[in-house]
N, C-alpha and C positions, 0 to 999 in steps of 0.2 A: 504494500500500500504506500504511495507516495502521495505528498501535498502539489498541486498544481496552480498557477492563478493565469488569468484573461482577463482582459476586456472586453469580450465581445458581446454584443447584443443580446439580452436574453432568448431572442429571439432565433437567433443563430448558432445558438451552444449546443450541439450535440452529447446527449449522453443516455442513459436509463432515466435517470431520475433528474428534475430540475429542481431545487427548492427555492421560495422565498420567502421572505418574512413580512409581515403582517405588522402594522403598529394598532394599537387599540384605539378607537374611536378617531380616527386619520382615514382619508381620503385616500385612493392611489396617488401617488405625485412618481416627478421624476422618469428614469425608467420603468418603474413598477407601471406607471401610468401607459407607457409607452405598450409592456404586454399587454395592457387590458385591451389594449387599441387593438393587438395583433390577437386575441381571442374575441373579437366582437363585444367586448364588456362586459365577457362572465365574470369577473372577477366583481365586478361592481354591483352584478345582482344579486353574486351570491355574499355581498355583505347586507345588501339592501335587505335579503329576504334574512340575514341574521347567522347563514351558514358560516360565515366566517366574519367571528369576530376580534381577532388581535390579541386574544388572553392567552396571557403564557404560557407558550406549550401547548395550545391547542391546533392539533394538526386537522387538516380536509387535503382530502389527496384528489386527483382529478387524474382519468386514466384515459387513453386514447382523444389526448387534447389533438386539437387540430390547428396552424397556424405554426406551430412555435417544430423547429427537427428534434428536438426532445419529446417520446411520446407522453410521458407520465408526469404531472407536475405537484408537488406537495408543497403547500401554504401553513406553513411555522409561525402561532402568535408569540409573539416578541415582546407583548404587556404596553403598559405605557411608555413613552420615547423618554420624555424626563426621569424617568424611573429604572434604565435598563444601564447595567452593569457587566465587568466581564463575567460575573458567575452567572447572569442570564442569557449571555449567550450562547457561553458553554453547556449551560443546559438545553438551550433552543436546537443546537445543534446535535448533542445526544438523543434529545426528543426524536429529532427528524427521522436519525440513522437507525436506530433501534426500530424504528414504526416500517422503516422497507428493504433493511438487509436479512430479513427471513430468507428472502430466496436471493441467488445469483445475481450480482449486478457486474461489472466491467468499468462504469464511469458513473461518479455523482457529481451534479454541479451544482454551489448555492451560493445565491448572490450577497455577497457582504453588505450588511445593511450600515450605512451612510446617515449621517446628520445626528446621533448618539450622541448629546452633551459634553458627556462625557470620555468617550472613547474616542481617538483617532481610527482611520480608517486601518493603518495596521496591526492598530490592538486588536481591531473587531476581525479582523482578515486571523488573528492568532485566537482567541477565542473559539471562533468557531469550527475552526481548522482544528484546535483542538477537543470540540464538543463532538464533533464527526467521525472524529478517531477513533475515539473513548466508547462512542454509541454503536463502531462498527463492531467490534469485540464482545465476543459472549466468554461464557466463564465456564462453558462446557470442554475442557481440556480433554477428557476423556472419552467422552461421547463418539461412537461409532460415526455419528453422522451429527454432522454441529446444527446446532442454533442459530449460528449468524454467520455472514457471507463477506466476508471485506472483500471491498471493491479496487481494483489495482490501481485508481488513479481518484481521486478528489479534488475536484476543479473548483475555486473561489474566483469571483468571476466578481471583479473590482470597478469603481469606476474609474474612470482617466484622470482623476488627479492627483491618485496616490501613486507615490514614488518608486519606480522601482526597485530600485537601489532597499528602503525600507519593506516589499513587498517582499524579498526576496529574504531581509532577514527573519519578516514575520513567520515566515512558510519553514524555515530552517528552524526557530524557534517550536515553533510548534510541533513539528515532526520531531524534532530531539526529546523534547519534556513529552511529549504523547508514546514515543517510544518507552520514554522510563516508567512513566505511569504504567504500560501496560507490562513492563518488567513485575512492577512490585506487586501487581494484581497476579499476576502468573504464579508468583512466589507463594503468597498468600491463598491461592487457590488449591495449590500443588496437595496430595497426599501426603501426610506424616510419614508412611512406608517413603516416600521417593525423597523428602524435602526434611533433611535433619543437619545437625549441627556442622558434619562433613562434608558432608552433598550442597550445603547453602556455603559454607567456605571454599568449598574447588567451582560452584559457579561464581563468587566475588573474583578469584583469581582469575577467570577463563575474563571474567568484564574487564579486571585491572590490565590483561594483557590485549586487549582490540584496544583499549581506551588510552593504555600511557601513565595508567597509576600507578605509584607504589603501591605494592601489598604486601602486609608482614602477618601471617595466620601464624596464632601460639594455640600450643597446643596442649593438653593437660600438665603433663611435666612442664612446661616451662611457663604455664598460668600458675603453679604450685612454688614455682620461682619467681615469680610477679606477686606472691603473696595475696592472691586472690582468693583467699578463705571462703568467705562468703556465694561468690561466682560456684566454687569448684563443690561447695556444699548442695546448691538445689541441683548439680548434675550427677551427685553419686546415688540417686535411685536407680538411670538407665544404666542401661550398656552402651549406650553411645555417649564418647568421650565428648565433654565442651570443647569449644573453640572462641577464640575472639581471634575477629576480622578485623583489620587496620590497613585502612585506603589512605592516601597521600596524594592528594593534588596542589604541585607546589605552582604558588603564584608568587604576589607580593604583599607587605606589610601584616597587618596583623595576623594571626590564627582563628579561624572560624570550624571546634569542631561538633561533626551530629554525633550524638550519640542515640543506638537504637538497641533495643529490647528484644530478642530473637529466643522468646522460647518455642523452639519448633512443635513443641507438641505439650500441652498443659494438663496431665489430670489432677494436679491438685496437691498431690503428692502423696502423701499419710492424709493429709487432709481432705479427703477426698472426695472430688466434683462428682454430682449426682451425672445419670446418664445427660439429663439435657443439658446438665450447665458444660458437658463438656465435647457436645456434639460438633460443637464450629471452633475449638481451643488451638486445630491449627493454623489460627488464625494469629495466635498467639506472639506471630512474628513477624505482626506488620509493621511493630516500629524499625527491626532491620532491616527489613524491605524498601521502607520510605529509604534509607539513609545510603542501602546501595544504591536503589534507583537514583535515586540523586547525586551520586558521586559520577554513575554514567553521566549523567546528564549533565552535570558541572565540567565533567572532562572533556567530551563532546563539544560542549559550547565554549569552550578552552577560555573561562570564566578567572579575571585576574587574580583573584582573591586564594592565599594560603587556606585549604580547607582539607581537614581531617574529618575521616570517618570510621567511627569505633562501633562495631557488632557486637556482641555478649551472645552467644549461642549455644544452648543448653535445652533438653528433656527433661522435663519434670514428672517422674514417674514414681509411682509405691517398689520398695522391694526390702529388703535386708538389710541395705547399703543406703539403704534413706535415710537424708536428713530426719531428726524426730522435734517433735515439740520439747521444749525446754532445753535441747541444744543451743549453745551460746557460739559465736562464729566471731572470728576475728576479720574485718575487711583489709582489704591493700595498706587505707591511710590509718589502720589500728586502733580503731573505733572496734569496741566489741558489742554486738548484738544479739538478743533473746530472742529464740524463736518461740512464736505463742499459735503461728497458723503454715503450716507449709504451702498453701495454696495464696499467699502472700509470698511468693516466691523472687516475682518480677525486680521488685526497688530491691533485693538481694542480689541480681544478676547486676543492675542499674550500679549499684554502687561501688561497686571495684570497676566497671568500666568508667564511671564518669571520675573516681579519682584516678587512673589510670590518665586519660584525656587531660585532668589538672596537670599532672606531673610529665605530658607532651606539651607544655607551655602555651596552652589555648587562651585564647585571650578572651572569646568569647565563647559559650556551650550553650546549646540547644541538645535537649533529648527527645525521644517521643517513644512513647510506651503503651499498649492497650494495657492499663494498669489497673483500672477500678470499676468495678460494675456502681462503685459509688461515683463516680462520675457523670456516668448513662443518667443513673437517678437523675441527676440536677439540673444539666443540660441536655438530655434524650439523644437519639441516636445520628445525630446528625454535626453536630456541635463539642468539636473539643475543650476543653478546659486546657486553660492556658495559668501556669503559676510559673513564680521566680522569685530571685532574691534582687532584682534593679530594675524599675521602673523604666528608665531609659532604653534599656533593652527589651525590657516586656512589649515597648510600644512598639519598636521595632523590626519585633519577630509578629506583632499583630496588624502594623501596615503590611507585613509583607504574605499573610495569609488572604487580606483583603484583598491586596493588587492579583494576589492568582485565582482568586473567587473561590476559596475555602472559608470556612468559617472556625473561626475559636472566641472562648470569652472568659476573661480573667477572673478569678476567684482568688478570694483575699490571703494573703499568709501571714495573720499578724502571731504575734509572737508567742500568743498564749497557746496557739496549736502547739507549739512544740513539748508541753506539757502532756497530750496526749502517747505520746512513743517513748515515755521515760521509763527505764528501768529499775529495778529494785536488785538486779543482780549484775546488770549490763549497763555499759552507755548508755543504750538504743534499746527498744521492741519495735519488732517487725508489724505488727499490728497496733492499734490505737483503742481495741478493747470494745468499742463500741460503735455502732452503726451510724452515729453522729459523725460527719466531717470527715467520712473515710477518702475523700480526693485529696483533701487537705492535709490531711494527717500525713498521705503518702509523700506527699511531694515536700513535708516536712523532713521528713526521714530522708528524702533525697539531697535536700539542702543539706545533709552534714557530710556529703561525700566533696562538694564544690568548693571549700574556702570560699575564698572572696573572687573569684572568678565571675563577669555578669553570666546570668545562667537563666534556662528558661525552660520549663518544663510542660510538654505536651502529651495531656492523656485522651488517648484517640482510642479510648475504648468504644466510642459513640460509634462514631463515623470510620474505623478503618473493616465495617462488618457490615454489609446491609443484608438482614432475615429475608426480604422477600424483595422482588424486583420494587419498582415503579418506573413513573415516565423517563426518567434518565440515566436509571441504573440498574445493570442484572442484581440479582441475587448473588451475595460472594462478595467476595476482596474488592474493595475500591479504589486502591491503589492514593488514599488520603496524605496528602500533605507534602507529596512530592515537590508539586509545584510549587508550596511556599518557602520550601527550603531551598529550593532554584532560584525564585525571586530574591530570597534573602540574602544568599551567596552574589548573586549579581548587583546590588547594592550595597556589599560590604566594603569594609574597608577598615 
């Protein structure tokens, strides 16, 4: 699948499918005006009669159109003009792709929609390029016979005043971070049988060698020389040894590094997840997912900025060799810690890699972790919670979720949470004891791994999982927050 862009009349675009887009309670203007002309003005009656009204997302597909060398044409509402953003176009465009790649296409064409307040014509040309993408891909990996059909060629079909020169970045843009998105959803999709601590460490290496990154994989022995207590504690249930992955993309000036949460496969541990809680647990690893996809994708777009990328990758399984409750664990920076829940396992892996990360002289850290079902509570499944220990950087990491149309929202860390994870035999407890403020608790306990590093903590328990499709998402791994750590990386400094 490649990104394509034109000029040419919608009229004269050849392909399967034509899309455009729809403003809410607008007129045709412009070219759009121009097709109504060349379909005799169906387009106009079928707003008149109310078939198409511009609400978001709302498709009407039109088949054996006549007039236009595209035979099939589908009208994308777009919402209100003052009101639309890149995450509504991203979605307008997943909309689209999702509603007619069921069966075989070869060529889609959709007119980048123009006059957006807000948006320049090559952000909305990247939006949607990237909403197209994301909607051609189903999440049937295994399926004898797939779901969805991607089409070899996707044509954005511009107007003559955006610049080539910017057209041609937008379409590389978007094809690189669509690429990675659709890594980390792959990742996150994959069986626990195929997708484990090893198998996710020799495909980071297989990325690190097309792309130009350092990669440095340790491996139990030499995590047990890293004094990774903690890390090497939630992986002696399995038989599959942990791993931590370490990317290097050398730029310049500061250090920006991710840090990602990769338990390939979660039951819980001793503690252990009922069948349903732990039906989707290999999902467990979408914070590493984000963090490799993003490293391609940073390396790719050969992004100036010094940026590290740290995996923790671990099985959390019951056996002999399990971790137990009331086990105390010494971390990297010699913090010792009470276990009270083994299925709080996550901010245990989390924190020997992020002190790890301190002691590679990051100047700045982002994590992201599906860490808390107390999370979901608060924000539901769409919405990460965002905590930190710097304001500065909080805001930071949250213009730059907005610029890629993801969402997160801060949640407080004032001081008294930390009373919650205190121990009576330890520094630390891994759990906070009570169902009150367990996001908050967490990402308390995570704060003692950072020093004074700005540091920002992303629990994408929400959104890196969606239970059931809707208009712009299969069911499965969403591949969440790639793109803001893209954004973030290409603003840093």
């Amino acid at each position: 699948m490649r990104l394509t862009f034109s000029t040419t009349p919608f009229h004269e675009i050849e392909a399967d499918w034509l899309i455009v887009g729809a403003w809410e309670n607008e007129v045709w203007q412009g070219a759009l005006a121009d097709l109504d002309r060349k379909l005799d003005g169906t387009l106009t009656r079928l707003r008149e009669r109310g078939d198409i009204r511009g609400k978001a997302k709302e498709l009407t597909p039109l088949y054996e159109v006549r007039g236009l060398k595209t035979p099939r044409l589908l009208v994308v509402g777009l919402g209100k003009r003052d009101k639309i953003d890149f995450a509504g176009l991203v979605d307008a465009g997943s909309a689209a792709a999702r509603s007619i790649t069921g069966k075989g296409t070869k060529r889609l064409a959709i007119a980048v929609p123009d006059g957006a307040p807000q948006l320049t014509v090559e952000t909305a040309a990247r939006a949607v390029g990237v909403g197209l993408w994301h909607g051609c891909e189903g999440p049937g990996l295994r399926k004898s016979k797939p779901d969805r059909f991607a089409p070899a060629e996707i044509c954005l079909i511009t107007s003559a005043n955006a610049t080539t020169s910017g057209l041609e970045r937008a379409i590389h843009e978007a094809e690189t971070e669509s690429r990675a998105v659709s890594l980390a959803r792959e990742l996150v999709n994959l069986p626990p049988c195929e997708l484990f601590p090893e198998s996710f460490a020799e495909r980071a290496r297989e990325i690190a060698e097309r792309t130009g990154l350092d990669c440095q994989i340790l491996d139990e022995n030499q995590l047990e020389g890293e004094r990774m207590g903690a890390l090497l504690a939630v992986a002696r249930g399995s038989e599959r040894p942990a791993r931590l992955v370490v990317l290097r993309h050398h730029g310049q000036g500061n250090t920006l590094s991710l840090v990602g949460k990769g338990v390939t496969f979660d039951s819980g541990g001793l503690s252990l997840k009922t069948n349903e809680q732990m039906a989707d647990m290999k999902c467990d690893m979408a914070g590493a997912a984000a963090v490799l996809a993003a490293m391609q994708a940073i390396a790719e777009l050969k992004l100036p900025a010094n940026v590290i990328g740290v995996m923790a990758l671990v099985e959390n399984l019951p056996s002999g060799k399990a971790m137990k409750l009331g086990d105390v664990l010494r971390a990297r920076n010699g913090k010792t810690i009470e276990v009270l829940n083994t299925d709080a396992e996550g901010r245990l892996v989390l924190a020997d890699a992020l002190a790890y990360a301190v002691d590679q002289k990051a100047d700045h850290l982002v994590n992201l972790a599906t860490l808390t079902g107390a999370c979901v509570v608060a924000l539901g499944t769409e919405v990460a919670g965002l905590m930190g220990n710097n304001e500065a950087w909080s805001e930071q990491v949250l213009s730059a979720a907005k610029a890629a149309g993801e969402k997160a929202w801060p949640l407080p860390m004032f001081p008294h949470y930390s009373e919650l994870i205190k121990s009576d035999i330890a520094d630390i407890k891994n759990t906070g004891g009570t169902r009150y403020g367990g996001a908050i608790s967490a990402a308390k306990f995570l704060e003692e791994f950072v020093g004074n590093v700005p540091w920002v903590h992303l629990d994408i328990a929400g959104p890196a999982w969606a239970e059931r499709e809707n208009a712009v998402l299969d069911a499965g791994g969403t591949g969440c927050f790639v793109r803001t750590l893209v954004e973030l990386t290409r603003n840093y400094s």
